[in-house]
C-alpha positions in Angstrom: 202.1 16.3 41.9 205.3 14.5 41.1 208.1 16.4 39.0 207.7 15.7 34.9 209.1 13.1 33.8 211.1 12.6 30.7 210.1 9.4 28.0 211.7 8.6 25.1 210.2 8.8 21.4 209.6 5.5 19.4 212.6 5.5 18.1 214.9 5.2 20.8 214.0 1.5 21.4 212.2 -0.2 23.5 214.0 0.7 26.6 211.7 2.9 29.1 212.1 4.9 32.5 210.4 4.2 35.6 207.8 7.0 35.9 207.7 7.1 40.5 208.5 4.1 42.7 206.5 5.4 45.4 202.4 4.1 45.4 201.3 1.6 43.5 202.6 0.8 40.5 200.9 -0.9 37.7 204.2 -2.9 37.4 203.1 -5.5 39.6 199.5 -5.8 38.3 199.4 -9.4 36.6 198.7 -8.3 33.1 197.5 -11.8 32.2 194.2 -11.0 34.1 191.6 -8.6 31.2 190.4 -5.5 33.3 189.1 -2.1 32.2 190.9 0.8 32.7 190.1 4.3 32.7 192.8 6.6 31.3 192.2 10.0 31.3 194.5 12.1 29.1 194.9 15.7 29.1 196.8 17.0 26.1 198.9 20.3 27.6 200.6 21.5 24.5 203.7 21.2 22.4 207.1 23.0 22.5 209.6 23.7 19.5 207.5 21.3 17.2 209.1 20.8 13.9 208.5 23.5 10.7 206.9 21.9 7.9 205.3 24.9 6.1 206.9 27.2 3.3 206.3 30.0 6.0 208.6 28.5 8.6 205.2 26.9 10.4 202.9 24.2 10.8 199.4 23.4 11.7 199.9 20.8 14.5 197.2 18.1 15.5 198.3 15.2 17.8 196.7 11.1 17.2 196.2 8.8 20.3 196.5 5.4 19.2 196.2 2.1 21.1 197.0 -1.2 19.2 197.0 0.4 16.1 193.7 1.8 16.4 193.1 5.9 16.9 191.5 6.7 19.8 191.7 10.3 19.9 192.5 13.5 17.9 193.0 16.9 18.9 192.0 19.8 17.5 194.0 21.7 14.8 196.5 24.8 15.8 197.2 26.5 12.8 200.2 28.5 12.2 201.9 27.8 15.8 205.1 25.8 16.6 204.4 25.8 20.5 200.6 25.2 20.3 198.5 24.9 23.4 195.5 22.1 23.3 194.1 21.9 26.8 192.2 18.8 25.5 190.9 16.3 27.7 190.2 12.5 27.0 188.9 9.9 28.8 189.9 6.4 27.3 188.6 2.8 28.5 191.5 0.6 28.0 191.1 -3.3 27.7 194.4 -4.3 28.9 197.9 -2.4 29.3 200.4 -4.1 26.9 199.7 -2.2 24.2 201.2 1.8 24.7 199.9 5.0 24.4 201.6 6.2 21.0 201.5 9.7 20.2 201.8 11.1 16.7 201.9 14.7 15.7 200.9 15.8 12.2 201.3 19.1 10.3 197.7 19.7 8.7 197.7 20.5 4.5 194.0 21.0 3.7 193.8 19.1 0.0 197.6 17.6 0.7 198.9 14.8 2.7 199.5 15.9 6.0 202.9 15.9 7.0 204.5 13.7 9.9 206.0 15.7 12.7 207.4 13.8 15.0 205.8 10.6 17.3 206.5 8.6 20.9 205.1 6.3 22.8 203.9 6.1 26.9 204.1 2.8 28.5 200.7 2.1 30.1 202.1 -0.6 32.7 204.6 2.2 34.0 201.9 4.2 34.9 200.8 4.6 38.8 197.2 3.3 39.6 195.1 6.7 40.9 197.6 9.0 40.5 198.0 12.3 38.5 201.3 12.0 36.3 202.9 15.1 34.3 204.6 13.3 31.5 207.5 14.9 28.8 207.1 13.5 25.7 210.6 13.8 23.1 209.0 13.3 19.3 211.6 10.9 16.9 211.2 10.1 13.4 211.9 6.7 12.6 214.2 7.5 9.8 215.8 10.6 11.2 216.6 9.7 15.0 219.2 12.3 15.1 216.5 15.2 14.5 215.3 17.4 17.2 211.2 17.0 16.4 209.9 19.3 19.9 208.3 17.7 23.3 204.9 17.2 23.7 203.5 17.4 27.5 200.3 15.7 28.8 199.4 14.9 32.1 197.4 11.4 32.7 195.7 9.1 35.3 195.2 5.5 35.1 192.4 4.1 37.5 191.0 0.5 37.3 187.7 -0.2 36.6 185.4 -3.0 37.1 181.6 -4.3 36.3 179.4 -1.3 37.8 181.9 0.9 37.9 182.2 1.0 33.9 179.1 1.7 33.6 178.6 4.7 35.7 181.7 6.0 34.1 180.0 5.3 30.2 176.7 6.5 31.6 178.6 10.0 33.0 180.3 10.0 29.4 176.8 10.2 27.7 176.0 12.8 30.3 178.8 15.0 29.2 178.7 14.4 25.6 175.3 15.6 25.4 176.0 18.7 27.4 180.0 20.0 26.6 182.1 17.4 25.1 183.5 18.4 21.8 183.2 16.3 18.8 186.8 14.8 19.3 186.4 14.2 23.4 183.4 12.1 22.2 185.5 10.1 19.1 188.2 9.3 22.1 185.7 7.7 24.5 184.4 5.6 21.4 187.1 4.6 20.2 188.7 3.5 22.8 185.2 0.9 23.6 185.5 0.1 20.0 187.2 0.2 17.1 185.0 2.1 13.8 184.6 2.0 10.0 185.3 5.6 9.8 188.7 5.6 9.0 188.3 2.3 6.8 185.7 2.7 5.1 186.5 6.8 4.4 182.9 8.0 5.8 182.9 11.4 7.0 182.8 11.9 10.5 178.9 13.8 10.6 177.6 10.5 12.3 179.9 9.8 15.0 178.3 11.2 17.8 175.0 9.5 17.4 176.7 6.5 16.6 178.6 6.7 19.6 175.3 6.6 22.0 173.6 4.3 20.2 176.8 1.6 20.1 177.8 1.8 24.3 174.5 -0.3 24.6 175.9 -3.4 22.3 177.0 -6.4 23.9 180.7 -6.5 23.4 182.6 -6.9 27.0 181.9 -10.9 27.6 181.7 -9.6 31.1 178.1 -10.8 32.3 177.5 -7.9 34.6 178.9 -5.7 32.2 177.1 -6.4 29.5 173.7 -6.3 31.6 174.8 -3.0 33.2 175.6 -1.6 29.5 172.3 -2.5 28.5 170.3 -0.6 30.6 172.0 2.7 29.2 168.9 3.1 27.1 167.1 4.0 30.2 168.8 6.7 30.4 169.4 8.2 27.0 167.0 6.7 25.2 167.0 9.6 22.6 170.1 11.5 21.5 169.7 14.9 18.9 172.8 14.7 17.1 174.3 17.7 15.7 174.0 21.2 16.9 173.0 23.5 13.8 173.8 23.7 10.4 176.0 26.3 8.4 174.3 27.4 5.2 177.3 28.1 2.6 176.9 29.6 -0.5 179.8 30.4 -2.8 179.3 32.9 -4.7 182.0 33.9 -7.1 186.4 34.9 -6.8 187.7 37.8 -8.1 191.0 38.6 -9.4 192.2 35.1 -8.7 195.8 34.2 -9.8 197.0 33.0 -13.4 197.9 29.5 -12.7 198.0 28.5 -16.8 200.3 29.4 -19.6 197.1 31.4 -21.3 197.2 33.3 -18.6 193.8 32.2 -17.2 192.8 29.3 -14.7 190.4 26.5 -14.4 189.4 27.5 -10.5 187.7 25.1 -8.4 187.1 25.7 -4.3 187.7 22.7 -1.5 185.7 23.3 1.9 186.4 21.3 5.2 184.8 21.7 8.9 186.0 19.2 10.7 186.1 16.2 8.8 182.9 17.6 6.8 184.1 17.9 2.9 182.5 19.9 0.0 183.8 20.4 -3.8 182.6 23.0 -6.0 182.6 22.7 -9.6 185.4 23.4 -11.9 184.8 27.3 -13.9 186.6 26.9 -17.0 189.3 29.5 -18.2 188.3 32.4 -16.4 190.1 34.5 -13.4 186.5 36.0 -12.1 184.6 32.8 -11.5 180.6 32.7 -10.9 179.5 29.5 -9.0 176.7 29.9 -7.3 176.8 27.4 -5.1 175.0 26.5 -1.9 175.6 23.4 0.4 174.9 22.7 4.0 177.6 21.5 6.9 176.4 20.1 10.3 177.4 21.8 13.3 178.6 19.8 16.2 180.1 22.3 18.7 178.4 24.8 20.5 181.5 27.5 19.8 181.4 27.2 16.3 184.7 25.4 14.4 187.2 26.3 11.8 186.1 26.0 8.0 189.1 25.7 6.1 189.1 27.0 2.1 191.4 26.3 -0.7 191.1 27.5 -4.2 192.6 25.1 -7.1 193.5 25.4 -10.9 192.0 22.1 -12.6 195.0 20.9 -14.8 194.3 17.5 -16.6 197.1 14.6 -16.8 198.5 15.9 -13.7 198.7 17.4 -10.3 195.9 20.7 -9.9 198.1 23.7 -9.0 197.1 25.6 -5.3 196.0 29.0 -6.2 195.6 29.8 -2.3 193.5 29.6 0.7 191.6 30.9 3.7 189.8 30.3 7.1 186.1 31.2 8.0 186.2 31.7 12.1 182.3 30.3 12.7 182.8 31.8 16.5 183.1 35.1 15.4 179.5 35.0 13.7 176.1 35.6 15.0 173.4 32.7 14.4 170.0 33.1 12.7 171.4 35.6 10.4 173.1 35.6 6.9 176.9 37.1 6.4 178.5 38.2 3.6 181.8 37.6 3.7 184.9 38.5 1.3 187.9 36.6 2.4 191.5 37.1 0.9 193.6 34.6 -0.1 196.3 33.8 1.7 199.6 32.3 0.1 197.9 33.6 -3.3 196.0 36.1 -4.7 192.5 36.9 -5.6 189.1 37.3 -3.3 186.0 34.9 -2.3 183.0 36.1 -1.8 180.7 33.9 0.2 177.0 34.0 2.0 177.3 32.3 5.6 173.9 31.7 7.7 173.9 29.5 11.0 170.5 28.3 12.1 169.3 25.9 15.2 169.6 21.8 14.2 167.3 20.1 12.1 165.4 17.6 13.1 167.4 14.1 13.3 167.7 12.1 16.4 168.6 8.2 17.1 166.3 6.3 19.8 164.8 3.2 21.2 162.3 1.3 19.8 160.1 2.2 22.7 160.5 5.5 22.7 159.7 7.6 19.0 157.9 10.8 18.2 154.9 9.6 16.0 153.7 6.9 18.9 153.1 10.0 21.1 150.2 11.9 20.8 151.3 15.1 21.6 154.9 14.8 19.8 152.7 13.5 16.8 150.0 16.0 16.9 153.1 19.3 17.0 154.6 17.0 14.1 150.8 17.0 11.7 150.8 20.7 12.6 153.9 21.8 11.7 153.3 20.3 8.4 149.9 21.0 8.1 148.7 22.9 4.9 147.9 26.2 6.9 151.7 26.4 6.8 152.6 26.7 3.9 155.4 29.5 3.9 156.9 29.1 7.1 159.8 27.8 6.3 160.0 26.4 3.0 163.2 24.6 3.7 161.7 22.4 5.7 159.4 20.3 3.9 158.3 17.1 5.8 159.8 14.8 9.0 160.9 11.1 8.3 161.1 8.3 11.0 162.9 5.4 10.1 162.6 2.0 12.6 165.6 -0.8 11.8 164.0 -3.2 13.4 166.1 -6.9 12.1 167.9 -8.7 9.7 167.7 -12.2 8.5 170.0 -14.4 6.6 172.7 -12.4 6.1 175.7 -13.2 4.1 178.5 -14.7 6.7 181.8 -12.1 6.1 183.9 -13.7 8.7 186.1 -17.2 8.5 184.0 -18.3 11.7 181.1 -18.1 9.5 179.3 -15.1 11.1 179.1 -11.3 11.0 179.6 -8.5 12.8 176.6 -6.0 11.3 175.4 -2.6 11.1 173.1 -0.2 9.8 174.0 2.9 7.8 171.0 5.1 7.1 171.4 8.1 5.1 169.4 11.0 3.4 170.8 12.8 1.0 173.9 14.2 3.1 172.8 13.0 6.8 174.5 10.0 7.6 173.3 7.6 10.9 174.2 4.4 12.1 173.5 2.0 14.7 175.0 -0.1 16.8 177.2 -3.4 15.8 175.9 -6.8 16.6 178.2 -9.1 17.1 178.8 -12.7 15.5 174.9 -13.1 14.7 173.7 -13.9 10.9 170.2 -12.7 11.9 170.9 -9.3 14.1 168.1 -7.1 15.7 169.0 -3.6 16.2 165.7 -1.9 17.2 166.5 1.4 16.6 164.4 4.5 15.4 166.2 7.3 13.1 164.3 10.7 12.4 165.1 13.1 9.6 164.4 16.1 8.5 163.4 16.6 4.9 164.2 19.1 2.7 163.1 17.5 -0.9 160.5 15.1 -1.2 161.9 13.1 -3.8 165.1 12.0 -1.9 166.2 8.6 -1.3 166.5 6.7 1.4 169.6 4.6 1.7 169.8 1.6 4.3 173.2 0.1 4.0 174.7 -3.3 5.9 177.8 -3.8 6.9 180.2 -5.8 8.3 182.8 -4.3 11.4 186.3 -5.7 10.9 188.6 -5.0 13.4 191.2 -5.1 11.1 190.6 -3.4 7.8 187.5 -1.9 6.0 183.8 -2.9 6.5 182.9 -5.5 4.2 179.2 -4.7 2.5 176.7 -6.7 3.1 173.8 -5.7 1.6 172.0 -2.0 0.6 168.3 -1.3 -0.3 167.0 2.4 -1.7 163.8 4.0 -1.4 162.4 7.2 -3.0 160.2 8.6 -0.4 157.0 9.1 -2.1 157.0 5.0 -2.7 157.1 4.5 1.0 153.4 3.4 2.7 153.4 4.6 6.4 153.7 2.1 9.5 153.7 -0.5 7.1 156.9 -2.8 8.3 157.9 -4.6 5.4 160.7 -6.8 4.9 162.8 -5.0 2.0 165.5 -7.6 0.0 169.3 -6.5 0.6 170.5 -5.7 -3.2 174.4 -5.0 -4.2 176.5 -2.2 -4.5 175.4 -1.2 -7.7 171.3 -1.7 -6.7 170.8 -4.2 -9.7 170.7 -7.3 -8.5 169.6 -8.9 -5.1 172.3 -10.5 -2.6 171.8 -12.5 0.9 169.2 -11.6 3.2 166.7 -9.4 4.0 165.8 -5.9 6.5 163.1 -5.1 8.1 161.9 -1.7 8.2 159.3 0.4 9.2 159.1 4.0 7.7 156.8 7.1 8.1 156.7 9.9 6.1 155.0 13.6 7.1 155.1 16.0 4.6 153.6 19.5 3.1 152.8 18.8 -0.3 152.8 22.9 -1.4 156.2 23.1 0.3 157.7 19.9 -1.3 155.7 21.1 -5.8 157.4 24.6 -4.4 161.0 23.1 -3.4 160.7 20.9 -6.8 161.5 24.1 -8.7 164.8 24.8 -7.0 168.0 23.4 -7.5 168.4 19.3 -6.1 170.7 18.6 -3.1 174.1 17.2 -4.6 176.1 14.5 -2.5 178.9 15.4 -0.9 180.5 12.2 -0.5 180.3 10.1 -4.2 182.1 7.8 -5.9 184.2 8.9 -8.4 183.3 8.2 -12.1 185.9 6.0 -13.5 185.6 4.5 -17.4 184.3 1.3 -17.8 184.0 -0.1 -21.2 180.5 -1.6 -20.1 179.2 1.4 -18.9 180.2 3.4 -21.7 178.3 1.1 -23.9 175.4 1.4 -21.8 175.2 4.9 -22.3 175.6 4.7 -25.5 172.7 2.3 -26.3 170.2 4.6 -23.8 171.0 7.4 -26.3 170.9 5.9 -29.1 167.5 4.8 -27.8 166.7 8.0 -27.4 167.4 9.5 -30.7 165.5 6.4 -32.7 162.7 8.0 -31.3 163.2 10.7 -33.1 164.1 9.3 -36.2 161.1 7.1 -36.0 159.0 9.8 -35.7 160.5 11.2 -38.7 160.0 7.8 -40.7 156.3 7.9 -39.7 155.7 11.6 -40.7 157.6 10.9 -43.7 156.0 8.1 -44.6 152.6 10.1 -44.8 154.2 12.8 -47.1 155.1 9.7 -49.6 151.5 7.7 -48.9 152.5 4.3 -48.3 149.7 4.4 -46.8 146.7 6.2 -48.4 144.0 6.0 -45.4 146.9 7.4 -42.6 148.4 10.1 -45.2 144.5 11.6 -45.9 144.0 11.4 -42.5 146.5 13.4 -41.3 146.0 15.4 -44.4 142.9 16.6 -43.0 144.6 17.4 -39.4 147.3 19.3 -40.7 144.8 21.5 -42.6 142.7 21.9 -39.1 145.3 22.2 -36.6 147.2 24.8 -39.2 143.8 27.1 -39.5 142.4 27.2 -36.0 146.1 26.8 -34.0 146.7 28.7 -31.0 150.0 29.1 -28.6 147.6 27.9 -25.6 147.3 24.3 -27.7 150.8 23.3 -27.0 150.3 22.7 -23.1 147.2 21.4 -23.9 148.4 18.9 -26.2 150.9 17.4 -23.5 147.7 17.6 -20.7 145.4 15.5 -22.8 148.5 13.0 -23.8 149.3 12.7 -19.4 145.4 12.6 -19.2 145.3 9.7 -21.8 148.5 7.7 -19.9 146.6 7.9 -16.7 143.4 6.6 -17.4 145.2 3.7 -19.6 146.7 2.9 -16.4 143.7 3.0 -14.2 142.0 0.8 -16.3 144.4 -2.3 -15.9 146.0 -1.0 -20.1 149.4 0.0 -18.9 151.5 0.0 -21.9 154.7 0.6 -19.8 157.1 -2.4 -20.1 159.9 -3.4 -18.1 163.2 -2.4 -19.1 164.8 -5.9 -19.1 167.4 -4.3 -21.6 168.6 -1.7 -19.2 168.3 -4.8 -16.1 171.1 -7.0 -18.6 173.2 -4.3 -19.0 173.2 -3.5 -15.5 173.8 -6.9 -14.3 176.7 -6.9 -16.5 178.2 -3.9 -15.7 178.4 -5.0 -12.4 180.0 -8.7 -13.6 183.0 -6.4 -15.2 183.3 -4.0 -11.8 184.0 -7.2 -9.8 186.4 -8.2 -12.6 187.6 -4.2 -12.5 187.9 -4.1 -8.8 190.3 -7.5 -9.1 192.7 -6.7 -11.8 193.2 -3.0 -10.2 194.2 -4.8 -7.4 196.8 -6.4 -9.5 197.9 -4.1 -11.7 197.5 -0.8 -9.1 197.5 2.3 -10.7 199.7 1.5 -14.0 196.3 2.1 -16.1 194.5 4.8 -14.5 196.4 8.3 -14.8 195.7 9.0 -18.2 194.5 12.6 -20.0 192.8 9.9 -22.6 190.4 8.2 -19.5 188.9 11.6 -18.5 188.5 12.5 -22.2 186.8 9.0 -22.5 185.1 9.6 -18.7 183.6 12.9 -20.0 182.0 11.4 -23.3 180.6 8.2 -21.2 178.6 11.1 -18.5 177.8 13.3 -21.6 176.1 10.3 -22.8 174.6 9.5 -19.4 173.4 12.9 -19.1 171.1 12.9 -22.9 170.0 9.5 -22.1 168.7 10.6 -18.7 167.0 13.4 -20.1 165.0 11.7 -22.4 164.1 8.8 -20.5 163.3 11.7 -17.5 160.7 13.0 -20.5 159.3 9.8 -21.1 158.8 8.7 -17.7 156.9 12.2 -16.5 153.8 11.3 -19.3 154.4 7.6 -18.2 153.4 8.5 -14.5 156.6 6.6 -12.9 156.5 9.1 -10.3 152.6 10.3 -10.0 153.2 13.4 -7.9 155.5 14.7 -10.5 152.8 13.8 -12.9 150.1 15.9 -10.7 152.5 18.3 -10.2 152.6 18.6 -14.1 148.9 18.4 -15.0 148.2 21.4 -12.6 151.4 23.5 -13.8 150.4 22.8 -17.8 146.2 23.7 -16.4 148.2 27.0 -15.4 150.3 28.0 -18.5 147.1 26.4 -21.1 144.8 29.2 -19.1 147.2 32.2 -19.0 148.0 31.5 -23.0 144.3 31.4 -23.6 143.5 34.6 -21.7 146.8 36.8 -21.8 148.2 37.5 -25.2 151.9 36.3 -26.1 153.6 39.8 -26.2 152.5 40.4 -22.4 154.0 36.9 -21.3 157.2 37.7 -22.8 157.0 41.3 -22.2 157.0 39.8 -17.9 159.6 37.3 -18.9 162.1 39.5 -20.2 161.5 42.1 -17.4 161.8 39.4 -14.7 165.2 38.2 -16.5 166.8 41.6 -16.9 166.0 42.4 -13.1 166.8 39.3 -11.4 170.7 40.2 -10.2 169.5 43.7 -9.5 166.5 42.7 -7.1 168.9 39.9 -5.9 172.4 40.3 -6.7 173.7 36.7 -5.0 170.8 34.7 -6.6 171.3 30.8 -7.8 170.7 30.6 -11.1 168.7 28.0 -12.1 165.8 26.8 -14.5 163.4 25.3 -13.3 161.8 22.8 -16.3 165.8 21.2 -15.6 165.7 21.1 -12.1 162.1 19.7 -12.3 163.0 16.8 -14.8 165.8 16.4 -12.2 163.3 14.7 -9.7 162.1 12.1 -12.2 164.2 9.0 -12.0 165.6 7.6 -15.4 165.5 3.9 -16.3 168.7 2.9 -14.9 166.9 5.1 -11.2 164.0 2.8 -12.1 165.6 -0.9 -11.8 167.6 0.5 -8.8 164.6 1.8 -6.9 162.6 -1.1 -7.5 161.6 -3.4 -4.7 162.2 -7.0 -5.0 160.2 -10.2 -4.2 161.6 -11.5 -0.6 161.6 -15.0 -0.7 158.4 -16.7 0.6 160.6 -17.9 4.0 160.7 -14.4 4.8 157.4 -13.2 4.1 157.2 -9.6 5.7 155.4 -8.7 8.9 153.0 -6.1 8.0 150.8 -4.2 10.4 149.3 -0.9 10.7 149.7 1.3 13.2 146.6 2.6 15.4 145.3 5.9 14.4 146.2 8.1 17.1 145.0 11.4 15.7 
């Protein structure tokens, strides 16, 4: 092994040292010839790295980059100026003009992470086949006189060509699927390709599917290659993804510290694994908040990972004060079993308590086209039983299995200056996130892949996304389609019209899809009753003047229902008209003497009974909201105009106390409005399982207030409320009425889930599938 080696930071110019003259040196390898290279990298560890925490610390992580692109990053040391990594990576490297550089960050969960120090390593100094120790000195541009620490790694740069790429990409798909870590996976990725998920500020829970499934496109211009590459589906034609998933539930903090002038705080709690993030709700004025919270991260490493926690004081008009934070070690706990934990604060006061539970992976997988679970009999036949209705309460998480096929697209809109596009497919449910594989320069792409998911609530939405890769900057959208499951007709492939960002309108081109869902109807009524899923990654509301006036006019909607109503029974106290006032007269006078409690559920039964048969006999008096369509459309006429003066005038307008005063009002709004539409559209049988779902529970509570007198059903209720936190003392509260209206869609839901008309030139494919069973 040859003695280490010395190499300046970025700073010092662009003057390098010789690595060895002995062997070969990649020196006099004409660099005007394209080649692949293999670089493999392992990062030893730093020494004397520079402080950057208030402790006299820092949380090191190193960045590979290559042409401006990151390739690789390590793992996070935390509290360690002389950190040992021990991280390998194996790169594929086009060419060797561009170096190596090496950036070392100080990680801030919630902050910006502070830059330690960087350098570069000149690829074309490198010896061909030869281990190299290499010493590292880190600059910073603007302070080359500070001493920033060394960073050691020790490399090996081999050529490749045509077959053996592909062995070496087949033996990386060997080893991902076995022991790679989640970042050993990202550097073999990135180096093929660069990725949206730094662009387009995705979290990073779909990389390692995505990885397998884009080594098979077609982007060397190498013929053999590009054969060879193909044929990696014949090897890993199925990939599960993620390794198990850590149940959080956040309880409540105690004794947390006064951040405010009242001597209270507005605490809210940040959670990261990895590049997973999750955001609890703000608990006004209070030192002892209750959230109640559960959420779900996916697991990619078989050791377990870091979650990092901060705790935060809400200020409004400017920057949230850092109460403190903490670290849950997911190593250190056992699987298949629940842990209460109560974790100090570090850097602050106060405690969290929190409920951890790690269980096996759910069901989500990418494949081939010719190879999916409902096509075999056997896979398909464990698939029926498992949801079968003899299973009802084993568990009642998991309520049903989704295959998606992303077969094609045609006509898509041309993003690129040559008049093509590079697409891909990003398919989510609820907070799983998969993607395929980039075609390149083709309007019309076929990507033939097959996604599964597991579900956990029936009345999810399924989100199919296009975009376009640029090398360059952030994927440019190309189309997006949603589809509540319970609307989706299985093995039908259908040709589903790409819509725009805000789901109101169509845009260019069209998908084809074919979608299955299996489910356990008991286990998805059951899971109804509990609290919905939130999204962890969501746009933030911002005030638009359009959208506040939208919500304004749904309300105001609302409440003329009311006031109608209140005309109309008004009207009959005054008799305007004589016939309608001595008509309902007489029912008053009926419905007064003979009234029971049990007449109340019975009233809304007959009125769901009524709507149903009005619609099964061709009388559906449910018109199409073209107001809410209009508004839409125009909302999203003044985003585009939003999105192109905020690029003009940056952030002058935004940080004001007044826009999340106004912000609030405009979801306040949204929030009534939604719940009377959600009313309206349970009786108007938009979603008939919800409907069924309330027939049989109204058939329940008309029987039990016929049979069992009042005092007894409040006498349980009141019992069943005082006991709750004493039978369970880390409970969710929750009611379930709210969190079933939660599941019916509102109007605006309604134009965005509707499917268009594809034009007649792309008149869908449809075919059923054989019945295997």
């Amino acid at each position: 092994m040859p003695a280490p080696v010395l190499l300046p930071g970025k700073s010092h110019g662009r003057r390098r040292q010789k690595i060895n003259t002995a062997g070969t040196s990649n020196a006099d390898v004409p660099l005007a010839e394209p080649g692949m290279y293999q670089l493999d990298i392992t990062l030893r560890r730093g020494q004397s790295l520079a402080a950057r925490d208030r402790g006299g610390t820092s949380d090191p992580y190193v960045k590979f980059k290559i042409g401006r692109k990151e390739v690789f990053r390590s793992k996070i040391i935390h509290k360690n100026l002389n950190p040992v990594w021990e991280e390998k990576a194996c790169l594929l490297v086009d060419h060797l003009r561009e170096p190596l550089y090496i950036k070392v960050f100080d990680y801030d969960f919630g902050l910006q992470d502070d830059f330690m120090g960087s350098a570069f390593l000149d690829l074309t100094q490198l010896e061909l086949n030869r281990p190299t120790d290499v010493t590292l000195t880190l600059k910073d541009p603007h302070y080359p006189d500070h001493d920033l620490g060394i960073i050691l790694l020790s490399v090996i740069l081999t050529p490749k060509e045509g077959e053996h790429v592909t062995m070496l990409m087949r033996k990386s798909w060997k080893r991902s699927s076995k022991e790679l870590s989640e970042n050993e996976v990202l550097g073999s990725y990135f180096s093929v390709k660069s990725f949206f998920w730094r662009t387009c500020g995705r979290p990073a829970l779909p990389v390692l599917g995505f990885c397998r499934a884009e080594l098979q496109s077609t982007h060397y211009q190498n013929a053999q290659f590009q054969t060879q590459s193909l044929r990696l589906s014949d090897v890993h034609r199925k990939s599960h993804l993620w390794r198990g998933i850590v149940s959080i539930t956040l309880i409540e903090g105690r004794d947390l510290k006064a951040m405010d002038s009242n001597g209270l705080s507005d605490p809210y709690v940040k959670f990261r694994l990895g590049h997973q993030k999750y955001k609890s709700k703000i608990m006004p004025k209070t030192l002892n908040p209750q959230w109640r919270e559960q959420f779900d991260f996916h697991l990619y490493e078989e050791r377990g990972g870091i979650i990092d926690i901060t705790a935060w004081d809400k200020d409004a008009g400017k920057r949230d004060d850092f109460i403190g934070r903490c670290q849950i070690d997911l190593s250190a706990l056992s699987r298949e079993q629940t842990h209460k934990l109560e974790l100090q604060l570090e850097e602050g006061e106060g405690h969290l308590v929190l409920l951890v539970t790690l269980t096996a992976s759910a069901t989500v997988s990418i494949s081939d086209l010719s190879v999916n679970s409902l096509e075999d009999r056997k896979e398909r036949e464990e698939i029926l039983k498992r949801y079968s209705p003899l299973r009802i309460f084993h568990n009642l998480k998991d309520v049903g299995f989704l295959q998606v096929k992303v077969i094609r697209a045609e006509g898509l809109m041309a993003a690129d200056v040559t008049g093509k596009s590079d697409p891909f497919c990003v398919v989510e449910l609820n907070n799983d996130r998969l993607l395929t594989h980039t075609v390149y320069k083709n309007l019309n792409p076929e990507w033939n892949k097959v996604f599964t998911f597991n579900i956990k609530d029936i009345h999810s939405v399924l989100e199919v996304t296009v975009y376009d890769e640029d090398r360059d900057r952030s994927a440019d959208f190309l189309g997006k389609v949603a589809i509540p499951l319970l609307s989706i007709q299985n093995g039908e492939q259908k040709a589903y019209v790409l819509k725009n960002k805000q789901l109101t309108g169509p845009t260019k081109g069209v998908i084809y899809l074919e979608i299955d869902v299996i489910f356990n109807a008991v286990k998805a009524s059951l899971r109804t009753l509990i609290p919905k899923e939130q999204k962890y990654i969501e746009e933030e509301n911002r005030l638009s003047k359009q959208l506040l006036l939208r919500n304004f006019i749904r309300t105001k909607r609302c409440v003329m229902v009311l006031v109608n109503a209140a005309y109309y029974v008004n009207s009959c106290f005054d008799w305007d008209s004589p016939p309608r006032s001595l008509a309902a007269f007489v029912l008053f006078l009926f419905v007064v003497w003979n009234f029971e409690l049990y007449m109340i559920p019975l009233v809304l039964l007959l009125l769901l009974t009524w709507n149903y048969f009005l619609i099964i006999s061709g009388k559906d008096n449910r018109q199409r909201d073209t107001v809410v369509e209009d508004m839409l459309e125009d909302e999203e006429e003044e985003d585009d105009k939003d999105d192109k003066d905020s690029e003009k005038k940056g952030f002058i307008n935004k940080i004001y106390a007044i826009q999340e005063v106004c912000i609030s009002v405009q979801n306040i709004l949204d929030e009534v409005a939604s719940f009377g539409e959600r009313i309206k559209n349970t009786f108007n049988w938009t979603v008939p399982f919800l409907s069924w779902l309330a027939i049989v529970a109204l058939c329940a509570f008309t029987v039990i207030l016929y049979f069992i007198p009042l005092r007894y059903i409040v006498l349980v209720w009141g019992i069943n409320k005082f006991t709750k936190k004493l039978r369970n003392p880390y409970a969710i509260d929750n009611n379930e009425l709210l969190d079933f209206l939660s599941r019916v869609p509102s109007d605006v839901q309604v134009v965005q889930y509707q499917e268009l008309k594809p034009d007649p030139s792309h008149s869908p494919c449809k075919r059923k599938k054989n019945n295997l069973g």
